[in-house]
Every structure is written in structure tokens, then in C-alpha cells.
N, C-alpha and C positions, 0 to 999 in steps of 0.2 A: 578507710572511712567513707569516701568520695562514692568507689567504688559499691561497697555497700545502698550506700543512698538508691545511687540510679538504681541496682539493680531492683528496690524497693517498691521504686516508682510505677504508677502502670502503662503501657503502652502509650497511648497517647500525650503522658509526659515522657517519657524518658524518652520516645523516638526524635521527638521534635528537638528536643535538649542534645541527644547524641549529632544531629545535623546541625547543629548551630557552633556548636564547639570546633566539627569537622571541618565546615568552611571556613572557621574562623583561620584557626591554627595552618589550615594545608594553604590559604590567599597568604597569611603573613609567613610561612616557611618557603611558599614559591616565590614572594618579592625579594626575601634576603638571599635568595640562591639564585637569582637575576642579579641583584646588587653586586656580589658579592664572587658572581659566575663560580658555582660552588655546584656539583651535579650531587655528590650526595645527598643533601637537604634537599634538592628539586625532587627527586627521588619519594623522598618521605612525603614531600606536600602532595606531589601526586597519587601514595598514597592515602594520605586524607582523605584529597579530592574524591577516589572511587569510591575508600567506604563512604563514605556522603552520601553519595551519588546512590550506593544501593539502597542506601535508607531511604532515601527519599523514593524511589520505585516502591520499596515496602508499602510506605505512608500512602503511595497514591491510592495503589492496589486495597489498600482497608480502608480508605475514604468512599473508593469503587463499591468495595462490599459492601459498606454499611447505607449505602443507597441504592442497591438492587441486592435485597439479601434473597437468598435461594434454597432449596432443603440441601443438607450435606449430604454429598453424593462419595462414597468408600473409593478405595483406590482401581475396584475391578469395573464402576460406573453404577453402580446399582443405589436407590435412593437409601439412607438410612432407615432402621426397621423401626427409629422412632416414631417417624414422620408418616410411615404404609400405616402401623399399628396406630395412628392417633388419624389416621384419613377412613381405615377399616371398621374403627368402633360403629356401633348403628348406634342409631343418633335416636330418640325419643320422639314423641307429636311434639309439637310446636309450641304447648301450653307449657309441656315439660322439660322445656331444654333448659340444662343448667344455664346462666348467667353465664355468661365468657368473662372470662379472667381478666382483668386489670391490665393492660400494657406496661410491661416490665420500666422502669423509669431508668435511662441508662443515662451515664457522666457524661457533664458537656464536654466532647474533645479539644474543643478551641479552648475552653475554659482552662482544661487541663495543662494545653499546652502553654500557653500563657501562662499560669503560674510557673511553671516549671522553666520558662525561660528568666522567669521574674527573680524564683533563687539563684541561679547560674548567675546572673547579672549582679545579684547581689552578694553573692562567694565574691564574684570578678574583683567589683569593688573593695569587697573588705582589705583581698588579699594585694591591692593595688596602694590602697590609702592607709594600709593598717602601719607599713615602716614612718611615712609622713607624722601620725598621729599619735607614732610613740614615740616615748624620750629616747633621741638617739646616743644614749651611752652607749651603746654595743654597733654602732657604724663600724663598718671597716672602711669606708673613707678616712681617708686622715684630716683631721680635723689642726688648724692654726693657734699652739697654745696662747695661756694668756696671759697679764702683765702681773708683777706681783701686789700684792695689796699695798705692802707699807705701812700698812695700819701701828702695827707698833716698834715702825723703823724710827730710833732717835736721831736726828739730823745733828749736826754738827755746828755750833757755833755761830760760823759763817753767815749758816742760812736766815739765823736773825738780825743780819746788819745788813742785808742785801734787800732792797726794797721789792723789788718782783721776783724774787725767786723763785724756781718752780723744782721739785723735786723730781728722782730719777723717775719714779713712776707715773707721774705724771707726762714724763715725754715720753714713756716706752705707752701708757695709751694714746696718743697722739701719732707715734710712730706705728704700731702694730694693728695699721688699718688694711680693711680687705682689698684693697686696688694698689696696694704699695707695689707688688710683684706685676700687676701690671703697667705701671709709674714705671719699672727696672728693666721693661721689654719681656719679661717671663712670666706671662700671666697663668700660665697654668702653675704654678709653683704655690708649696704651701710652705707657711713661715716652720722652722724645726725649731729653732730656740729663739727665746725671747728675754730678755731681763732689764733692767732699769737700776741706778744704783744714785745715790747720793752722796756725792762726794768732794773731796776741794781739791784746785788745780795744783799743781806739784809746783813745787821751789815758792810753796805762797806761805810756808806755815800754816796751814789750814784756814788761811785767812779771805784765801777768794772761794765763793762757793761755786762746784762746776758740777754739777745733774749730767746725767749720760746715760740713754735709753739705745739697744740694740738691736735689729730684727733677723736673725740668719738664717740663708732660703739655700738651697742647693748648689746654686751659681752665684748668687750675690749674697754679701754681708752690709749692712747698713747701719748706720753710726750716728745720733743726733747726741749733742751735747751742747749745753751752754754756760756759756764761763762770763760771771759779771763782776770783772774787773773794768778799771779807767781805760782798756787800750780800743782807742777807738777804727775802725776799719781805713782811715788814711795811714793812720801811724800802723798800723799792720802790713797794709802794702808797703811802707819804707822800709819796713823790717824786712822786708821777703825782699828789696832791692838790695837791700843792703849783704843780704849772705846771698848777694848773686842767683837766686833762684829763679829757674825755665819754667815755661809753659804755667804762666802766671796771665792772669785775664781778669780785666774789671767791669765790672754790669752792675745792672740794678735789677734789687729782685723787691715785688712788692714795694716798690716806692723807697727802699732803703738803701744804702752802697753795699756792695756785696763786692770779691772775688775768690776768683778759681783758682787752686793751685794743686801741685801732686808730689806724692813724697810716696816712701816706702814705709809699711808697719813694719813691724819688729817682730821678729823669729827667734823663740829661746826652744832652746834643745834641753829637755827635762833631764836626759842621759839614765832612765831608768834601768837601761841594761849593763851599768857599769857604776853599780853601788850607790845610786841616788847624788853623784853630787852633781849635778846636771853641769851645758855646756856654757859658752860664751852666746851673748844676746847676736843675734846675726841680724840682715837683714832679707824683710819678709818681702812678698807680693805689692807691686805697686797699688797704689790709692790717688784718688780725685775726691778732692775736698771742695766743698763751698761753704763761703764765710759770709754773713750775713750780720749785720748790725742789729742788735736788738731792737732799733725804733727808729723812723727817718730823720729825725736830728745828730744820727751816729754822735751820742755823747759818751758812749762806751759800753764795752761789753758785748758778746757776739754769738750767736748760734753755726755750730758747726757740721754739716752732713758730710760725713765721709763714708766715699761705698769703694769696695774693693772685691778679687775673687782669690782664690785658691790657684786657679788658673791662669790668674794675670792677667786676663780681659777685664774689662773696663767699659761700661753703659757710656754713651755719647755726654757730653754736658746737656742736653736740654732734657735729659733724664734728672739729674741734680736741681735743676733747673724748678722742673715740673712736683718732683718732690717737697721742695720747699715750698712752691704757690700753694701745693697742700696741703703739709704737717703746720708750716711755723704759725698759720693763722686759726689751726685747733690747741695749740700750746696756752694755758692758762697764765696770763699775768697777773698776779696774786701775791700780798706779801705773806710771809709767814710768820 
């Protein structure tokens, strides 16, 4: 169709149009084959470059004509027998000469060419702005899904005796923001699952309400949950002295008592190749937790970030850190 066009065009558009394309294309194909020290593509731009370069001799040579035009002379030098026969006619008196003809009114060439670069400019653009400007369903980027609604999730009991409760999807929007992976050292990274759940804390009878929002990136997995029961973050850390637990650290995060400790998740073996009755629970890939007090009077109840890998690496603590300053201050406190 492109193709068609130009050839449409008349001279003075299409030449100036085929040179503007040429230089464009052979300057950007000779910088990335400098960049890139790539000879083949140098090759092609310099292709460009000469046809360019002849159109442009074309253009000059018919800008030359059409400011010294001359009778067509044939290939053997002899003038055309238009020009002898309309020089030979005998010419009338004076009284009687026809009227000379009107000067032929010929197309402005700049005009021409100017429009003709004016569409190319505006092809350029379309085809520049047109992915921007359309709804990108059909990107092949990968795009960070998103949290689930909840709308007609029935919460559990719990959540009405719990004065700021917040549901799971309320932390998985909090959690499933666009600089998380950069907060985790892996900024080029796009979230692959997400979800949020609302649920209560185990051995409570469904009696403590604990929300649980999760973000999983390639390399890391991310964990917010928060459980609003009485235990407040000193009587945690007694706990964690008490079963002897390492690499245990207490800080303050946002004005609240927070700490750090690491355990291992838990690995079940499905066993689907030996009749579904899967294995014994093992134990999984280490994790770094931070525990965080639900509000600086630590009267109980706590927010937990756990991030972990597949790999068993492990983001520094002022990743955990920097996470928390901030998810926990986009978390809604809200009763329900």
C-alpha cells in the first residue's frame, strides 16, 4: 500500500520524500552498527546513505533544468523537430499574429515537497503513537496481574469482633504495588501471581481474624499478613527467647516495636506419581520475617512480612525494612 502511494506521487513529492526516509533510516542504522560494532547493518546504512545521495544529484539536476530549460536535443545532438517545425512556421504581419498562448501554470515543487514530507511525518507518527493510544490487551509485555475483588467474599465471624480489621484483599492491594520488586533489589521483575485471602489464625478456632495478601516475582515471594490477637511484640520476642531462637533483632519500624527473625516454610510433596496419597510435610527454603506492631502503643496484634526464595537467597533486612515503611502505612484501618 506504502509502496503504491509513493509510486502515485509526482516527482517533486516522492523524490524529496524517498531522501528524507533514506537519511533517516541509513544515520539510525549507521549509529547502531557503531554502538553495537555490527558491520553488517553498517553495510545497509551505507547503503541508504548512496541511494540518498543519488536522489539528491537527481533533484539538484531538475531544479538546474527547470531554471535554465533548453529545446530537447535526441541522443544523436540534433534539436527536436518539435521545436525546428514551430521555429520554421512563417509567422504573419504583425496585425495578424495569433495571441501567444498563456504560460503553461506548473505545481509548486517546494509546495509539493512539503506536503509530501508532511504525510510521511504523519504515517511516522501514527505508526509511532498508534500502540500508546490503543488499549493495550494484546501487549506482549507482560503485564503484573491483579488483586482479587472480594466483593462477594463472606468473611468469617472473627472479622466482626476485630475493631480494625482489614481483609485479605485489601492487603494484597497494598502489597501488589509497582516498586515492590524494586523495594526486593529486582527491579526489572514483574509480579506472576498474586492473591489475598481472609482468614483466621490456626489453633484459634476461628476466633482470631488473620488477612494474608501475597506477591510472587521470579526470585522472590512476599508474604503480608496480619493477625489481631492480644499478643503484643514484647511478649513475642519472649516467645522467640524462649524456644531458643537465632538470628533474632529488635528495631523500630515507623514509630512501632518491630522484629526480625527466620525460620524455614514448609515443603509438602503432593506424591502424584504414586497414587495421589502425597508425602510427609518437610522442610522448605529459608525465610526472614519482620514483625511489626499494629500501632505504637504495641497493645497487640501484629503485621507480618515474610519474603523467601526457591533458591534460598534471602534480600538483606533493610529490604524488609523498606517494605514495610511502604505497604504497612497504605493498609486501611477500618472496622468491618
Amino acid at each position: 500500500m506504502l509502496g503504491l502511494l509513493l509510486r502515485l506521487l509526482p516527482f517533486w513529492g516522492r523524490e524529496p520524500l524517498f531522501i528524507v526516509i533514506g537519511s533517516v533510516f541509513g544515520v539510525r542504522i549507521m549509529y547502531l552498527a557503531v554502538r553495537d560494532e555490527a558491520w553488517v547493518p553498517g553495510a545497509i546504512g551505507v547503503a541508504f546513505l548512496l541511494a540518498t545521495a543519488v536522489r539528491v544529484h537527481t533533484v539538484v539536476r531538475a531544479v538546474r533544468a527547470r531554471r535554465n530549460p533548453a529545446p530537447a536535443v535526441s541522443a544523436d545532438g540534433a534539436v527536436s523537430d518539435a521545436v525546428v517545425r514551430s521555429q520554421s512556421q512563417p509567422q504573419g504581419p504583425a496585425g495578424q499574429r495569433p495571441a501567444p498562448a498563456a504560460p503553461r501554470k506548473e505545481p509548486n515543487a517546494w509546495g509539493q515537497a512539503v506536503a509530501a514530507v508532511a504525510v510521511f511525518a504523519a504515517l511516522g507518527a501514527a505508526l509511532w503513537l498508534g500502540p500508546n493510544l490503543l488499549p493495550s490487551g494484546d501487549n506482549s509485555s507482560p503485564r503484573a496481574p491483579s488483586c482479587p475483588s472480594g466483593e462477594d467474599e463472606e468473611l468469617p465471624s472473627a472479622y466482626t469482633g476485630a475493631s480494625r480489621a482489614v481483609t485479605g484483599g485489601q492487603l494484597c492491594e497494598a502489597l501488589n504495588r509497582t516498586d515492590l520488586a524494586r523495594l526486593l533489589g529486582t527491579p526489572t521483575e514483574t509480579a506472576t501471581v498474586v492473591s489475598g485471602t481472609s482468614d483466621t489464625a490456626l489453633l484459634t478456632d476461628g476466633k482470631v481474624a488473620r488477612p494474608e495478601a501475597e506477591v510472587r516475582f521470579d526470585t522472590y515471594t512476599v508474604n503480608v499478613s496480619a493477625t489481631y490477637n492480644e499478643l503484643s511484640i514484647a511478649q513475642y520476642v519472649k516467645l522467640m527467647e524462649f524456644g531458643e531462637e537465632t538470628d533474632v533483632k529488635t528495631l523500630s519500624v515507623l514509630g512501632r516495636p518491630a522484629v526480625l527473625s527466620s525460620d524455614h516454610t514448609m515443603s509438602i510433596d503432593l506424591g502424584l506419581g504414586s497414587g495421589g496419597s502425597g508425602g510427609p510435610v518437610g522442610q522448605g527454603p529459608p525465610a526472614r520475617t519482620l514483625t511489626v506492631a499494629l500501632d505504637a502503643k504495641d497493645p497487640g496484634g501484629y503485621y507480618e512480612i515474610t519474603v523467601w526464595s526457591t533458591s534460598g537467597a534471602l534480600p538483606d533486612d533493610g529490604a524488609l525494612v523498606d517494605i514495610a515503611g511502604t505497604v504497612l502505612p497504605t493498609v486501611p484501618e477500618q472496622a468491618v
